[in-house]
C-alpha positions in Angstrom: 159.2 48.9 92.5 155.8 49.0 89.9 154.2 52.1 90.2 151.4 50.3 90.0 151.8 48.8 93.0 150.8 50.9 96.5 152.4 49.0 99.5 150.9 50.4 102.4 153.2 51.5 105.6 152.8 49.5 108.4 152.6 51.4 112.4 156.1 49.9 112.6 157.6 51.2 109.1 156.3 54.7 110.6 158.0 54.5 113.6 161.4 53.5 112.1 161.2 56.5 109.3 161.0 59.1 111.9 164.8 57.5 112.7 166.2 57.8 108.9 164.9 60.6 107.3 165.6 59.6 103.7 164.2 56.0 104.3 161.1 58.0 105.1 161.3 59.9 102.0 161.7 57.0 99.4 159.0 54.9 102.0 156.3 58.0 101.5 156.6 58.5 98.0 156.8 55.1 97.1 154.0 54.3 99.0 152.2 57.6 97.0 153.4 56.7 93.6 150.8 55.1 92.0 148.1 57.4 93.4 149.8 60.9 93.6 148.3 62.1 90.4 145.1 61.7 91.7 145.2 62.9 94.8 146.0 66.1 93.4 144.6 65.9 90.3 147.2 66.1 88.1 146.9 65.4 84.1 148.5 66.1 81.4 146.3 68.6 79.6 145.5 72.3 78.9 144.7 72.5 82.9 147.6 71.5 84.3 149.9 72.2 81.3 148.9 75.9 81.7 149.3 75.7 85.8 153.0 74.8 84.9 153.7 77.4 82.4 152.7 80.0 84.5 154.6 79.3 87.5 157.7 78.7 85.1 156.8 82.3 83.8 156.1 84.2 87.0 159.4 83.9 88.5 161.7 83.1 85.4 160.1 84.8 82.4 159.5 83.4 78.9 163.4 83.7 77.0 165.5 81.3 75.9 162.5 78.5 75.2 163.2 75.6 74.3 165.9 75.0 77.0 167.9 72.2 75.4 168.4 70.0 78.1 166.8 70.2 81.2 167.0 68.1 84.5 164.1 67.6 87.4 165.2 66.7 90.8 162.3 65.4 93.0 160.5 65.2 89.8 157.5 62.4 91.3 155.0 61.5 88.6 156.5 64.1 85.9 154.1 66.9 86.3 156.2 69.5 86.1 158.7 68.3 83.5 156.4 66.8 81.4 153.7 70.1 81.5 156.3 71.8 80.5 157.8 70.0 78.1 154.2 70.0 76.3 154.0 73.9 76.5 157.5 74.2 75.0 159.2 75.1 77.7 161.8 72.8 77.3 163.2 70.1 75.0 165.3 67.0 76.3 163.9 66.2 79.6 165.7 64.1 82.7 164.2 63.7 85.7 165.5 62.2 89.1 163.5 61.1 92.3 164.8 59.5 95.7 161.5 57.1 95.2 161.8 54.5 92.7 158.0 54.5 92.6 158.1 57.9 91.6 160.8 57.7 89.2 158.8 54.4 87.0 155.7 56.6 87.5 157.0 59.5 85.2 158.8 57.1 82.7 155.2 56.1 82.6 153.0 59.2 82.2 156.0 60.4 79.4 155.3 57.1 77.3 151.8 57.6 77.9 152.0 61.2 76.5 154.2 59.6 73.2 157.5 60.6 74.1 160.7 59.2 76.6 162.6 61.0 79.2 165.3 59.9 81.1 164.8 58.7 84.6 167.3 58.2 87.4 166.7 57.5 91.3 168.9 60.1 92.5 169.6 62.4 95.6 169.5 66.1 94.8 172.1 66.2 97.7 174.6 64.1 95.4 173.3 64.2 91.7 174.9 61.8 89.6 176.0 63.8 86.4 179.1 65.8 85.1 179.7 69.1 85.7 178.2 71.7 83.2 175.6 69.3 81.5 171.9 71.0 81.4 170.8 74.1 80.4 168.1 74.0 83.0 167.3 72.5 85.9 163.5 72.9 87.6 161.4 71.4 90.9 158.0 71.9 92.0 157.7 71.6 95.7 160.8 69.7 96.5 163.3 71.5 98.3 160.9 71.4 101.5 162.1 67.5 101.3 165.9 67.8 101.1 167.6 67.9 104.2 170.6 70.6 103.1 168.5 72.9 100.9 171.7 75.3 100.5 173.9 72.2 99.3 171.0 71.1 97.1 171.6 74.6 95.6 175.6 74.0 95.0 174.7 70.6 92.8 171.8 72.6 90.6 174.8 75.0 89.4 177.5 72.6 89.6 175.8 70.4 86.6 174.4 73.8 84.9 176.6 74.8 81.8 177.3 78.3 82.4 174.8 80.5 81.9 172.1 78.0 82.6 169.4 78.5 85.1 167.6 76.7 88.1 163.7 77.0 87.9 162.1 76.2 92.0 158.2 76.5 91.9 155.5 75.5 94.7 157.9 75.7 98.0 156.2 76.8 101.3 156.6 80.0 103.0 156.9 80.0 106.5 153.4 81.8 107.7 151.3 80.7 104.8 152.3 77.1 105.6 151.7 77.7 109.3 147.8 78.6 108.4 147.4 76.2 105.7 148.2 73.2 107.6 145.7 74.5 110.9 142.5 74.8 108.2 143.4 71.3 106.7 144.2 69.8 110.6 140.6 71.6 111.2 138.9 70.3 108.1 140.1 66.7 108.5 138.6 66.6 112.3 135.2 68.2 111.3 134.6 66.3 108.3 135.4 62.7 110.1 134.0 63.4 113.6 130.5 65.0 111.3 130.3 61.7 109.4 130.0 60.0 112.3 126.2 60.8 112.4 124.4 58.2 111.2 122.5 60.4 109.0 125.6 61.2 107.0 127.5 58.0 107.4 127.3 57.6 103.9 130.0 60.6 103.6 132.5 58.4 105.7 135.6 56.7 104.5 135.7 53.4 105.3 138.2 53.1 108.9 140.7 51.0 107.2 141.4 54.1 104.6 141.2 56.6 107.5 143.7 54.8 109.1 145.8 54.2 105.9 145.5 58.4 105.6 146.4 58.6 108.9 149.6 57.0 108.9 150.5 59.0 105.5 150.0 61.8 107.2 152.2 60.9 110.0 154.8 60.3 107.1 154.1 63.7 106.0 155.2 65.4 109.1 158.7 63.3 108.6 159.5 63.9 104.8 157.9 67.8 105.0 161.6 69.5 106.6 161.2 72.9 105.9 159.1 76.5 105.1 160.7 79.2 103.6 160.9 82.7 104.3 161.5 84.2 100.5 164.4 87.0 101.5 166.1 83.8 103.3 165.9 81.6 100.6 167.2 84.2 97.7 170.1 84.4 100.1 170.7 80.8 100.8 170.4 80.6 96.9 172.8 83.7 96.8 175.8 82.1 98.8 175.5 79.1 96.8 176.6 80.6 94.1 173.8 81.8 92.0 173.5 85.3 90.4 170.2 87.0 89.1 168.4 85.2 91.8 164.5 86.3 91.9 161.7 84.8 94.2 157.8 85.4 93.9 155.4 84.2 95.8 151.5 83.8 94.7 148.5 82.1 96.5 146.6 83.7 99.4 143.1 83.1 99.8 143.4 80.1 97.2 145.2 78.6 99.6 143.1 79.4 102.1 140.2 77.7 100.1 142.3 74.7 98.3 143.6 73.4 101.6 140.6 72.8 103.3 139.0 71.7 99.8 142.3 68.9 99.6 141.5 67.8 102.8 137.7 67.4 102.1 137.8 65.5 99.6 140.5 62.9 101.3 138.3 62.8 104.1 134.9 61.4 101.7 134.2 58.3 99.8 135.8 59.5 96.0 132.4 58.3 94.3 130.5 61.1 96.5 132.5 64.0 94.5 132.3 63.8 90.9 132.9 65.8 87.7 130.7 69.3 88.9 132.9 69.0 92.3 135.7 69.4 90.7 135.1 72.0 88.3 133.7 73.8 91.5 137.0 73.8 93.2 139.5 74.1 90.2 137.6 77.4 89.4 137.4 78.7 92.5 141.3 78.2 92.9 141.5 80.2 89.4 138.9 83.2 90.8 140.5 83.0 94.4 144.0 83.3 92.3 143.4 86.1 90.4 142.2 88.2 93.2 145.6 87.0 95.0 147.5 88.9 92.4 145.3 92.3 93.1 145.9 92.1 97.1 150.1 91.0 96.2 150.5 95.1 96.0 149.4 95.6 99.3 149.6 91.5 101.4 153.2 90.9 102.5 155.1 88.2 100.4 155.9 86.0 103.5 152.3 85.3 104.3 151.6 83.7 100.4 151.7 80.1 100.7 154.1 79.5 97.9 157.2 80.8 96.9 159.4 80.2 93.5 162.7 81.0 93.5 165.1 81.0 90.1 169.3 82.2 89.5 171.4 81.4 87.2 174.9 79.6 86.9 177.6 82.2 86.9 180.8 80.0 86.4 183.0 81.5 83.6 
């Protein structure tokens, strides 16, 4: 399937995905493929490429860059393999994806950039490669997607070499998810039942595209399996078979803030919000961020939104 194309699900596709879980996964990201960049305004610059290199950093460090090979499962559009693959994190880059949309899409955005990758439309739950082939192997909110998170775990280290390590970014805890999703539920009902008055029908989507977010959403709720707690997921890592496993966790209040700001803008006609909008919210995500570092010393870890996890292969 183009990742140009954007079928759109119908009531009935729906219905039938909350039967067959990974039917629902390929028919949601599909279905996102060709506008999942935007939607969370992703690119390919000093923005994003610095957002990628500091979640690589915070929970793995900085040594051993350029990892030779490295491998992304769930990889959608490339962001995270191909940020950090322009900050020199890493040199040969694979990625895999249950979507076929999603998988085109990042052979696309690499070309765009001037270089290839490899693409595959894989499940992490069954990679297809040999044993003790990358040096590293990354995701950025994935694992909440894969049905058996702990055997997910077993085929990251069974294709590391030894010594190589797993890199997990942007997973959901547990409580900070639980908030999250109740300010964006909040956010979506006040901004479409407020632009109902006709003085601000201007602000409102078009019903068709309501609709059409509607039903994505309702997809959400299937493909979206888990939250993590962090000292449950080290261990799940743990009896998988990783050593040196670490997990931080980072945004508080910019979650608090960048949630309701997602929603807002899905919820609005795109040409009301334009370049000062943006700025507005990627800055107060950065100031909001920075403050959520201070209040880490004293804020539980579980109540951060995300968590990133890392080990490392310890076969002989």
């Amino acid at each position: 399937m183009s990742a140009t194309s954007k079928p759109a699900a119908s009531a009935e596709d729906v219905e039938a995905a909350w039967n067959d879980n990974k039917l629902a996964q390929v028919l949601y990201h599909d279905w996102e493929a060709s506008t999942y960049d935007e939607k969370w305004s992703i690119s390919y610059d000093e923005r994003c490429v610095d957002y990628a290199r500091d979640r690589f950093t915070a929970v793995a460090g900085s040594r051993g860059w350029p990892y030779g090979k490295s491998l992304e499962i769930g990889a959608g559009t490339g962001f995270f393999t191909l940020n950090l693959k322009l900050a020199g994190v890493l040199d040969e880059a694979h990625v895999t994806d249950l979507s076929p949309g999603m998988v085109e899409a990042a052979k696309k955005n690499a070309k765009t950039l001037g270089f290839a990758i490899e693409g595959r439309v894989a499940d992490a739950e069954k990679l297809p490669y040999d044993d003790d082939t990358f040096d590293l192997v990354i995701g950025h909110a994935v694992i909440h997607h894969i049905p058996d998170v702990e055997l997910a775990f077993r085929e990251m280290l069974r294709v590391l070499k030894p010594g190589g390590r797993f890199v997990i970014c942007g997973e959901p805890t547990r409580y900070g998810d639980f908030i999250a999703r109740r300010l964006s539920r909040f956010t979506w009902w006040a901004t479409t039942n407020v632009t109902k008055l006709p003085a601000l029908a201007h602000w409102r989507r078009p019903q068709e595209e309501l609709d059409e977010s509607s039903r994505a959403a309702a997809l959400e709720a299937v493909v979206d399996l888990h939250t993590f707690d962090p000292d449950t997921l080290a261990r799940m890592a743990t009896r998988a078979g990783a050593s040196q496993v670490r997990t931080v966790t980072e945004e508080l209040l910019a979650a608090w803030v960048g949630w309701p700001i997602r929603t807002f803008e899905a919820a609005v006609p795109e040409q009301k919000l334009g370049f000062g909008w943006r700025m507005f919210a990627y800055k107060s995500w950065l100031q909001l961020s920075k403050v959520d570092k201070v209040l880490s010393t004293v804020v539980p870890d579980e109540l951060y939104y995300n968590v990133s996890i890392t080990g490392v292969s310890n076969k002989e």
